[in-house]
N, C-alpha and C positions, 0 to 999 in steps of 0.2 A: 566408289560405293554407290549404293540406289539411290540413295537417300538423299543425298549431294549432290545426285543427278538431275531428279526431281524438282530439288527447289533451284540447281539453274535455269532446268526449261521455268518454271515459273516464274524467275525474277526477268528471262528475257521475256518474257510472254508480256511479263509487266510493265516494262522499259516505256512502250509506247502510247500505252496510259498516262505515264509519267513526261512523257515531254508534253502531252494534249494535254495535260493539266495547264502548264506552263504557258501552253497559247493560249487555254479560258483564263486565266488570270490575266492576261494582260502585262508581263514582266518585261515587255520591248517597251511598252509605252510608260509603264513605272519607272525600265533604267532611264526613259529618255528625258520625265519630269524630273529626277533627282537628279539629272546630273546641269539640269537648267535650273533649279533651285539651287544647290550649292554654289552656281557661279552666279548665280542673285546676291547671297551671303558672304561670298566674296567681294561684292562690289561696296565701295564705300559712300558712305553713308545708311546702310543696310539698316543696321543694330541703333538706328535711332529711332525710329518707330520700336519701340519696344512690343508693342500689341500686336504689330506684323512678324516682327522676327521672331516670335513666340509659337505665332499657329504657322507660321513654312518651317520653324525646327520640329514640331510637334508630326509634319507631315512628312517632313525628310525622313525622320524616325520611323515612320507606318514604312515609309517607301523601303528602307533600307528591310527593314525587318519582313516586308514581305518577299524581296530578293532572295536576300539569306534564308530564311524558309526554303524555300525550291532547293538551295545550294546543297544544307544541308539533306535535303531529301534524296537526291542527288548522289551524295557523297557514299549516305546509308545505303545505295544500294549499290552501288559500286566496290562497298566495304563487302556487303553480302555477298558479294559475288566472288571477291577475292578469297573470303570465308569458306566455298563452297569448294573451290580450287586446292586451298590449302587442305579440306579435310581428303578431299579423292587422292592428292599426291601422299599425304602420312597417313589416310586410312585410319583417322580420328575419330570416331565417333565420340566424343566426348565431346566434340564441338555441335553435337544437332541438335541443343538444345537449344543454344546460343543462336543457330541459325533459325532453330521455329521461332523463338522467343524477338529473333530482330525483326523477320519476316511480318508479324502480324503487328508490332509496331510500325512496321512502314505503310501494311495498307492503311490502319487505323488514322496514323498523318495525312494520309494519302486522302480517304474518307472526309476527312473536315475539312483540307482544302476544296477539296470538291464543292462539297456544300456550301464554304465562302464564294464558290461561284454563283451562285444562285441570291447571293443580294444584290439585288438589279436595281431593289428602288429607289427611289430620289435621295430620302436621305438614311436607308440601310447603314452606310458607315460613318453615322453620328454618334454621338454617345444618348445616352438614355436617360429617361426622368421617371422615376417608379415612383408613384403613390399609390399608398396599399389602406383599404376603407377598412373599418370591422362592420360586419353585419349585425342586423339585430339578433341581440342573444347576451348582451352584457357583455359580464366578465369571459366568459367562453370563448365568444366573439374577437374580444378584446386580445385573449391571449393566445389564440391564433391567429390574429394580425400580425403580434409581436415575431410567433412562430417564422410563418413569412418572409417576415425581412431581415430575421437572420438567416436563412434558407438562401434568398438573395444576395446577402451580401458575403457568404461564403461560395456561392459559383461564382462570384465576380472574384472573389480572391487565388480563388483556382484557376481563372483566367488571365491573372497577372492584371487585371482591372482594375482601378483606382475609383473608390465608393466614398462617397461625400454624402452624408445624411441630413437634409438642408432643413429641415423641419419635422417635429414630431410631437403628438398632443397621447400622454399620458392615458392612461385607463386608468376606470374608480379605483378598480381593488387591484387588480394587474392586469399587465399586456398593455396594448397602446389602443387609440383608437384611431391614428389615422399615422400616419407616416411619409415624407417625401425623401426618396434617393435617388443622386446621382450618380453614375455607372459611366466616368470617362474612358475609353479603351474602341481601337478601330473595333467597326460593325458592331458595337455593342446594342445599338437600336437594331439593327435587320436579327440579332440573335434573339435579344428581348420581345420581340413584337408580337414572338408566339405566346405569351402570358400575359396578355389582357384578355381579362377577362372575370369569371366567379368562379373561386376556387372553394371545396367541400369539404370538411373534415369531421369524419365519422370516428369517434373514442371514447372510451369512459373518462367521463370529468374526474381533471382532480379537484375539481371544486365542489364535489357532489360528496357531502358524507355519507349517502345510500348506493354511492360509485357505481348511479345508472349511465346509461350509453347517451352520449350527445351527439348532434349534429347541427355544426358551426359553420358560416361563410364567412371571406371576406373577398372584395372586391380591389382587384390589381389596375390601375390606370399607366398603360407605358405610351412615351411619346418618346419625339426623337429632340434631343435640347438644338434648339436653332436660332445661329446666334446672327443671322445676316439673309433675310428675305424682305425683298421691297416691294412683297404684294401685299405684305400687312402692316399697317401704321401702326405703332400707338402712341398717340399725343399724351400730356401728363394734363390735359382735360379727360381724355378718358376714362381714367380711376382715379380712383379714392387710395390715398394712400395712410395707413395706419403703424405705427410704432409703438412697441412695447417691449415690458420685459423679458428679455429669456427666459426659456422655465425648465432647461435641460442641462446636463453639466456641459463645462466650458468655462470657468474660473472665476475669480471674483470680478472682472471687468465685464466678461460675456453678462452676466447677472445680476451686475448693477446698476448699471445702464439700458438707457429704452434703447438698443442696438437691434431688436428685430423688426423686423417688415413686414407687415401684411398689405398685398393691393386687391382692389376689386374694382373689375371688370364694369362699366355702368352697362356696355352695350349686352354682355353676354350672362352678367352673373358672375364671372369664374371667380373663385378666391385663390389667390397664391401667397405663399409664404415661406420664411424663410427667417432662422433665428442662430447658425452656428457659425458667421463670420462676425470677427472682432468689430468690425467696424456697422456704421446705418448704410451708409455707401456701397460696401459690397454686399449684403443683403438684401439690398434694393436693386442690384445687377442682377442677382441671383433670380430674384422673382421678376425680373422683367423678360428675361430667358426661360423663365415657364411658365409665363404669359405668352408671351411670344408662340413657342410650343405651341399651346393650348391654342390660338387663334390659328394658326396653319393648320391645328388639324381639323378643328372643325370645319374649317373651308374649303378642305381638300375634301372631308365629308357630304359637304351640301353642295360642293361646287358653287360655292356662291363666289362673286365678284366680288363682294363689298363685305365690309363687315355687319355691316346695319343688317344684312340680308339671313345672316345668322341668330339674329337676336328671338328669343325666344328656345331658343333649342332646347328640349330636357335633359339632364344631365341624372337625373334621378336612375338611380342604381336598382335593378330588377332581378330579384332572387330566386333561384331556380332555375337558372339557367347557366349552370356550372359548366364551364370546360372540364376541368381535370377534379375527379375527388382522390382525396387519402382516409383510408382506411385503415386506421388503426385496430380495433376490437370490431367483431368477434374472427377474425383474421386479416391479416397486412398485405396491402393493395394499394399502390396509386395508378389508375387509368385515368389516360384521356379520352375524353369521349368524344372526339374530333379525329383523331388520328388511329385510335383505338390501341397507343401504347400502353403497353402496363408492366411494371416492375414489382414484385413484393420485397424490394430490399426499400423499407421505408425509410429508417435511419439514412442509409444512402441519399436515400431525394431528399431530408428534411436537413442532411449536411452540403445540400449544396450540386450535389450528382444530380443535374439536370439535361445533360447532353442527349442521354435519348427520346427526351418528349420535343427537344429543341429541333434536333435531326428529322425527327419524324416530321413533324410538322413543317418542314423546310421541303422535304422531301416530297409531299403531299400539297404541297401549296405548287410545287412545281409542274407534280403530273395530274394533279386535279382529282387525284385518288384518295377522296374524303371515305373517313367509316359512316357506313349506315346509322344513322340513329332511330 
């Protein structure tokens, strides 16, 4: 039949695409760490550094699961093809649905590995540190921050990402006014790094009893969490370290003890903090990891040597210079005005459906093919 005929030329057409995936990934040099890592795990006395054996099982896991990805890839189209065979000998067509329906699943797979090819930079497959500011504008403000970072933290759950919310300061009437998450999951900083920045939100308030039209910002800071760089010190001379109480749920012990951490930076200003682990101890790990952070990027920024050579930096947040707005009222729009995507499925993006602004802008970072502003 035609139809079966068709999508065979196209799945061999496809085939060769598909092993070149396999050579940009890098899956000779992945089999060849995992299989030097598991005979590391093997060897005894491995599982006594517990802090070691923790990040090589964490990487063996990335290694294996990016193997298995290709296999499965693989497999899907070797299935399609058998598909395409069985329907030409029984002359099925009740099977071409099955066959469009596999088909644009595999490029679609096929599509996002791609794109994992193109995190090149240093630390792209780090996990990520989102802190989300509210703009001036109050409660408005406020409650589009909130918005935000559950937007966030439902693309990380649809990424099978593990979200840790390490700090967050309350809004007067609602919403939050500032927020910090962690987003642990391979490349989650090369996927995240396209949303830094100021984000817009145009809607009729529901805080407005005359339910005139608003227009709210808040500001997204993402870095990559980096737990081991010896180009930046930081001595416990260098900040001020402060403890208090939690002010978020987390049980009677979270709440009744001074268990949170705040440090500040003497050289640079940064404030970090951190109040959802039980303990002072790990709260104070927590913020030294986005401390940390925070000093590599800035350095990677200024290119400076030192860190004294950063001091002074502004960090001060400048409005009006939106990446991406949502538009709610008087019709539904989210564009970027960087890549020039736009979707009106807003629910979509406000549950988390970030993958097209993410792709674009990966895409666009790659061929230098910015939109006009």
């Amino acid at each position: 039949m035609l139809q079966f005929d068709e999508y065979k030329v196209k799945l061999n057409n496809l085939r060769p695409a598909l092993d070149e995936l396999g050579q940009a990934l890098d899956l000779s040099a992945a089999a060849r760490e995992l299989e030097m890592l598991e005979s590391e795990s093997a060897s005894e006395g491995f599982w006594d550094d517990l802090e070691k054996s923790q990040k090589a099982t964490r990487r063996m896991n990335t290694l294996r699961g990016k193997l298995d990805s290709q296999k499965r890839r693989l497999t899907h189209w070797e299935d399609l093809l058998t598909l395409c065979e069985m329907g030409n000998e029984m002359e099925d067509e009740s099977l071409v649905p099955e066959l469009e329906e596999g088909y644009a699943k595999l490029e679609t797979e096929m599509e996002e590995a791609r794109l994992s090819t193109l995190l090149s930079g240093e630390y792209d497959n780090s996990n990520a540190i989102l802190t989300i500011h509210a703009g001036a504008g109050g409660t408005e403000a406020q409650d589009w921050a909130q918005m935000l970072l559950r937007m966030y933290t439902r693309w990380a759950e649809r990424h099978g990402f593990e979200c840790k919310l390490a700090d967050v300061t309350d809004g007067d009437e609602a919403g939050i006014k500032s927020a910090t998450l962690i987003i642990e999951g391979e490349n989650a900083y090369g996927y995240l790094k396209s949303e830094h920045g100021v984000h817009r939100l145009v809607r009729v308030s529901p805080f407005d009893a005359n339910a005139r039209r608003q227009t709210s910002f808040a500001a997204l800071e993402v870095m990559p969490e980096i737990e081991d760089d010896n180009s930046v010190e930081i001595r416990p001379e260098d900040y001020e370290m402060q403890v208090y109480r939690s002010s978020g749920a987390g049980g009677q012990h979270i709440n009744k003890t001074s268990s949170a951490v705040r440090l500040i930076h003497h050289a640079t200003g940064i404030v970090v903090a951190c109040q959802t682990e039980r303990s002072q101890f790990q709260n104070k790990e927590t913020c030294l990891k986005m401390l940390r952070s925070k000093l590599v990027e800035l350095k990677m920024q200024q290119h400076a040597e030192k860190i004294s050579d950063i001091k002074g930096v502004q960090l001060k947040i400048e409005w009006g210079s939106q990446i991406r707005s949502y538009v709610f009222m008087p019709y539904q729009l989210v564009k970027d005005n960087r890549t020039a995507f736009e979707t009106s499925n807003v629910n979509g993006v406000m549950d988390g459906d970030l993958d097209g602004f993410i792709n674009a802008y990966l895409t666009c970072s790659a061929t230098g093919n910015w939109a006009t502003k």
